[in-house]
C-alpha positions in Angstrom: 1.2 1.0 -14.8 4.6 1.8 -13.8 3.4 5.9 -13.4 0.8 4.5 -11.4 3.2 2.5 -9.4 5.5 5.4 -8.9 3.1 7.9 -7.6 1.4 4.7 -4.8 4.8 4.2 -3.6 5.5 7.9 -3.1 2.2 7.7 -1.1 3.5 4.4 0.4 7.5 6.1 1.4 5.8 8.4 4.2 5.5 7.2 7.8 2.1 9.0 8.2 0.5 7.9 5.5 1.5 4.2 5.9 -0.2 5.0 9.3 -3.5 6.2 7.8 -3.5 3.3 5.6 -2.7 1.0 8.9 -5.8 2.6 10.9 -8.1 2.5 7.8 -7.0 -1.5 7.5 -9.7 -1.4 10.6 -12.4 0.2 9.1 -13.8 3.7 7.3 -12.7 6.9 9.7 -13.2 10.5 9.1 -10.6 13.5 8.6 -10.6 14.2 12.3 -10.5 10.5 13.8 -7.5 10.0 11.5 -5.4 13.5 12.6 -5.9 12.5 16.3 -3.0 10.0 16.6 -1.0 12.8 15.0 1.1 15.6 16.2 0.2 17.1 13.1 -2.8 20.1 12.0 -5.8 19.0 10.5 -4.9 20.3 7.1 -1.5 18.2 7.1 -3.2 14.8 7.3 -5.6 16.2 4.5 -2.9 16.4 2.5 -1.6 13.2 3.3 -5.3 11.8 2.3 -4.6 13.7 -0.6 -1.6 12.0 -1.9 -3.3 8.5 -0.8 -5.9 9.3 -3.0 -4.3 10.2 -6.3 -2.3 7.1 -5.6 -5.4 5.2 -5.7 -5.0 3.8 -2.1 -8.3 5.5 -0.5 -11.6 6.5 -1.3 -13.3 9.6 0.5 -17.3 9.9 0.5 -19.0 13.1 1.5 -21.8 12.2 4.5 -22.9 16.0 5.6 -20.1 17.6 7.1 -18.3 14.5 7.3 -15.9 13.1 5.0 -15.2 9.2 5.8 -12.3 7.7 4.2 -11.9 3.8 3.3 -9.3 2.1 1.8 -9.7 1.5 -2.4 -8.9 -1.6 -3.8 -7.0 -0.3 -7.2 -4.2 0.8 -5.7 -3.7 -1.8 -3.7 -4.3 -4.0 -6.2 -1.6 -2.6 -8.4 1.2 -3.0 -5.6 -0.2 -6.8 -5.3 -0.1 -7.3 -8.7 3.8 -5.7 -9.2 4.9 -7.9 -5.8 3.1 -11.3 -7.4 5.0 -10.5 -10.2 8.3 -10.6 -8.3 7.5 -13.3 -5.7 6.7 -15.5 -9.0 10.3 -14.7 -10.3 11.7 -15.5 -6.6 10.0 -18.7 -6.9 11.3 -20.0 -10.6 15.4 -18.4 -8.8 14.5 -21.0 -5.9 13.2 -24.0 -7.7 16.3 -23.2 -9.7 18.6 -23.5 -7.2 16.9 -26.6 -5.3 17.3 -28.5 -8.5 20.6 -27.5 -8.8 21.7 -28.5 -5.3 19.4 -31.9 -5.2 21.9 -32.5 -8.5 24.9 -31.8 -7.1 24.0 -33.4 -4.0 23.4 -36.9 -6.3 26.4 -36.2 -7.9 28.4 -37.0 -4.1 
């Protein structure tokens, strides 16, 4: 997993892509629809789409000439998975430290 994790937060350390990832939040969008926001060609956002796929975080389907992209869920699954994993370890550090401070507080 941690290969996998390295190569989605690659994807994830670009502006544009977070941004592709942002619009597709709102539904499936083609090549084009996504480039428009961009001051970018075409063929830079594919590669963007390129990296997001390889990391697992879209999906592209061919329709005819289009080529739709959606967001896929194993990538982002993956990042959810690593995060639980540290807001669970956050969690036991603060329970820690309330107990510790409701003690020292009885011990006043």
């Amino acid at each position: 997993m941690t290969a996998s994790l390295d190569t989605t937060f690659l994807a994830l350390s670009d502006p544009t892509r977070r941004a592709i990832l942002a619009r597709l939040a709102g539904g499936e969008a083609t090549v084009m629809e996504l480039a428009k926001p961009f001051a970018i060609s075409q063929p830079a956002v594919s590669r963007h789409l390129k990296v997001l796929e390889q990391a697992g975080l879209i999906a592209r389907r061919v329709d005819g000439a289009r080529h739709p992209c959606r967001l896929a869920g194993e990538g982002i699954r993956e990042i959810d998975e690593w995060l639980g994993m540290l807001r669970r370890a956050l969690e036991t550090n603060y329970d820690r430290l309330d107990k510790l401070l409701a003690e020292e507080k009885d011990t006043r």
